[in-house]
BALUM-550595 format. One record per residue (C-alpha): x, y, z; chain; residue number from 1. Coordinates in steps of 0.1 Angstrom, whole numbers, plus 5000, padded with zeros to 4 digits. Example, Ala and Ser with C-alpha at 12.3 -4.5 7.8 and 13.67 -1.06 7.14 Angstrom:
((5123 4955 5078) 'A' 1)
((5137 4989 5071) 'A' 2)
***
This chain:
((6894 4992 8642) 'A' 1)
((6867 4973 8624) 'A' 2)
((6845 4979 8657) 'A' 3)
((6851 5016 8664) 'A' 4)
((6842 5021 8618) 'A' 5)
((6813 5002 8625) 'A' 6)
((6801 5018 8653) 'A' 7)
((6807 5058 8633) 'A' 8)
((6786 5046 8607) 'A' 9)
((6755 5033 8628) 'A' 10)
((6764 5070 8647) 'A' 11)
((6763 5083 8612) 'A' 12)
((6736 5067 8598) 'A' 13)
((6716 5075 8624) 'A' 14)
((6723 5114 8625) 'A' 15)
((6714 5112 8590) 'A' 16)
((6679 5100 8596) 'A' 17)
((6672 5124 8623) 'A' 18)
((6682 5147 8598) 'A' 19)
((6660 5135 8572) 'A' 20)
((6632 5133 8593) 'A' 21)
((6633 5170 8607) 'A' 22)
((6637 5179 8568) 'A' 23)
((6601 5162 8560) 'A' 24)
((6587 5175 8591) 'A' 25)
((6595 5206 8585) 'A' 26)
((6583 5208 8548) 'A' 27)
((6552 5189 8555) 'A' 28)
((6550 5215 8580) 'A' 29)
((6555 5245 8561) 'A' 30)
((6528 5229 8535) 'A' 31)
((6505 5225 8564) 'A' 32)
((6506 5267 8573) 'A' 33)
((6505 5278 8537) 'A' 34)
((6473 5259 8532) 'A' 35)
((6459 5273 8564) 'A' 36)
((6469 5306 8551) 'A' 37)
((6436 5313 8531) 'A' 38)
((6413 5305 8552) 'A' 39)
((6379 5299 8538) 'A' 40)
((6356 5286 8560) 'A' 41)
((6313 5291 8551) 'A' 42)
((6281 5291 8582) 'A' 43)
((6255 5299 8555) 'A' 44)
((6256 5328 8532) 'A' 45)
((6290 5342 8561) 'A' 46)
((6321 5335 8545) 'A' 47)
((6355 5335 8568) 'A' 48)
((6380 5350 8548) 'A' 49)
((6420 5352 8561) 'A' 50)
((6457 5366 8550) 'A' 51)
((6473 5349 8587) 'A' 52)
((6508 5345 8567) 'A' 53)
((6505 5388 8550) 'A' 54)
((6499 5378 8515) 'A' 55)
((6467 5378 8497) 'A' 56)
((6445 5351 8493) 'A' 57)
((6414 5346 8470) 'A' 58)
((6382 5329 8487) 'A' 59)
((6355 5315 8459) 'A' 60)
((6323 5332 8464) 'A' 61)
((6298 5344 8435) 'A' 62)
((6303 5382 8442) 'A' 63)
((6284 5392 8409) 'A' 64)
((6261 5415 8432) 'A' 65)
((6289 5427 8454) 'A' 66)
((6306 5422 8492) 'A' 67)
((6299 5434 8521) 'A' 68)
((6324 5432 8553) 'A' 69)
((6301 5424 8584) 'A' 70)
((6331 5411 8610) 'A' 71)
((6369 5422 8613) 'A' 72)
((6384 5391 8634) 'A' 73)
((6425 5404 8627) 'A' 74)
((6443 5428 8644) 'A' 75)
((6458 5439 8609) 'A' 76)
((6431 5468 8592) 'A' 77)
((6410 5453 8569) 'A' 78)
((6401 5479 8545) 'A' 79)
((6384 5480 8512) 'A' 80)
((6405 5481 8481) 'A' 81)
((6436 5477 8504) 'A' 82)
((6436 5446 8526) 'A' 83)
((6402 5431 8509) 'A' 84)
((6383 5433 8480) 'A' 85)
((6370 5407 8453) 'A' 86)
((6368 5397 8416) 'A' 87)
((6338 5382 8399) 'A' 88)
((6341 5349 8415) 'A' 89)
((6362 5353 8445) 'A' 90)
((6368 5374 8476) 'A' 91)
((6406 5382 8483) 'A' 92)
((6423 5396 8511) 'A' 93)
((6457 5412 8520) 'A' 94)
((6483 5426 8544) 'A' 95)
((6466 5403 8572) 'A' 96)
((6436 5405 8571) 'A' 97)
((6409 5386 8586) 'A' 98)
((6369 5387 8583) 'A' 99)
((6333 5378 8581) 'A' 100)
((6320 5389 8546) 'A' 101)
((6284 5384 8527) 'A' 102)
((6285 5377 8490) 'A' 103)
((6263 5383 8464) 'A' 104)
((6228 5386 8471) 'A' 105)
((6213 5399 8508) 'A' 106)
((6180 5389 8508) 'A' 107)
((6160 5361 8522) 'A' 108)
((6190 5329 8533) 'A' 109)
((6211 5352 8513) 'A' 110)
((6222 5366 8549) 'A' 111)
((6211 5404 8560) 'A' 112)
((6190 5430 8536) 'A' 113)
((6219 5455 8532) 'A' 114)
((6207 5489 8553) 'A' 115)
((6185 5513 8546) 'A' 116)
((6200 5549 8545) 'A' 117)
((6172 5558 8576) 'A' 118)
((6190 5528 8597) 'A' 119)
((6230 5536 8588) 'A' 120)
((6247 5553 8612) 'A' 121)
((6280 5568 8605) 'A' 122)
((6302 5572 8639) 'A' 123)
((6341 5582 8641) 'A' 124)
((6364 5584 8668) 'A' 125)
((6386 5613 8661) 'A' 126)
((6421 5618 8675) 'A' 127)
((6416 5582 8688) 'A' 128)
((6391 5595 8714) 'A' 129)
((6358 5575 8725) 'A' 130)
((6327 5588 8701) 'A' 131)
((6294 5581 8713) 'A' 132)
((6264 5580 8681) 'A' 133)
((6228 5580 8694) 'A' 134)
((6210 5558 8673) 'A' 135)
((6180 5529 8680) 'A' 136)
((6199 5495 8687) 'A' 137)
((6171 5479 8701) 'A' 138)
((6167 5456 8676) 'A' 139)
((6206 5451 8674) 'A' 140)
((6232 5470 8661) 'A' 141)
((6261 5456 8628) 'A' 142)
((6292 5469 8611) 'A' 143)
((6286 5475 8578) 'A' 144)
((6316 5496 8561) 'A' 145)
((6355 5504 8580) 'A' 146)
((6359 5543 8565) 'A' 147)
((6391 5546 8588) 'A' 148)
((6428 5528 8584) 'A' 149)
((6423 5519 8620) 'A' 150)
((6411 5484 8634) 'A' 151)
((6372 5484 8638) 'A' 152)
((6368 5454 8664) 'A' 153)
((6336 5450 8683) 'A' 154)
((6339 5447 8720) 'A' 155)
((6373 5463 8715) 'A' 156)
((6372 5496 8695) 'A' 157)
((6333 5500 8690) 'A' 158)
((6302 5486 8705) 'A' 159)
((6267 5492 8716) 'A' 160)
((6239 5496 8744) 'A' 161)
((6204 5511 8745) 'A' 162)
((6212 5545 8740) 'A' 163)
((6236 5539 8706) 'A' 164)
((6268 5531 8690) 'A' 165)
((6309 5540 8707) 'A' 166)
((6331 5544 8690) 'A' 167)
((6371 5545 8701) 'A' 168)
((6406 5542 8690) 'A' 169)
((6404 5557 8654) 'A' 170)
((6381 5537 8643) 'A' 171)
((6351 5550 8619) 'A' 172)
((6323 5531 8602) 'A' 173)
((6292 5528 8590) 'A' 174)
((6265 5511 8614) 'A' 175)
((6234 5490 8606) 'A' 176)
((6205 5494 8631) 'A' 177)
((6178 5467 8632) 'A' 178)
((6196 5437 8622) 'A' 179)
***
């Protein structure tokens, strides 16, 4: 008898650790993703803003002269004053969303001048259908402002070539020509 008890508590003991173990891994885990969920990451005067969890995140940035979306990277909408938008010394973002953004100041290393009304180009895919915008894009063609609810994605739902701007899939924005 004093075997077989001695063996159910090395057989205990040992569950018990497994046991313990998973627990830790899993919270260590779970701290890992929630401090992945608000993602910040910086390349210059671009700042990488994410929701990859649904809930809002803030991402320091002096904003005191205002945000400009220049990349969606989720497949969640991100749209200003619902999924982004910032305070005076942050960027947040909501619902999923995922993007490039310029802060404060455009000028020189302050990223791109913001556009010129002769070089915006407004284009808008209605009933989901492919719209094509004439417009200059030899000098390169960026997204400036999502005016729809649906995704704006280059490559995906708009894009460019040397005769101007498509747009598809319900997606309508303002365009910067001339980088």
């Amino acid at each position: 008898m004093g075997y077989a008890s001695s063996r159910l508590r090395r057989e205990t003991l040992r569950k018990l650790i497994f046991i313990f173990i998973a627990a830790v891994f899993s919270i260590l885990s779970t701290l890992h993703l929630s401090a992945q969920n608000g993602t910040t990451s910086r390349q210059g005067p671009r700042i990488t803003c994410a929701s990859a969890d649904g809930n809002r995140h803030y991402c320091n940035a002096d904003t005191r002269n205002g945000v400009r979306m220049v990349n969606q990277r989720s497949v969640s909408v991100c749209k200003e004053g619902y999924s982004w938008g910032f305070t005076p010394r942050a960027i947040w973002v909501d619902h999923g969303c995922r993007a490039d953004f310029f802060a404060g100041n455009a000028g020189p290393g302050g990223g791109p001048p913001p556009p010129s009304p002769s070089n915006l180009v407004t284009c808008s895919s209605t009933n989901g259908r492919r719209q094509f915008c004439p417009a200059d894009t030899h000098l390169g063609v960026r997204l400036v402002r999502v005016r729809s609810g649906s995704i704006c994605r280059q490559g995906t739902s708009w894009g460019y070539d040397q005769r101007g701007i498509w747009v598809t899939n319900g997606c309508r924005a303002d365009f910067a020509t001339g980088r």
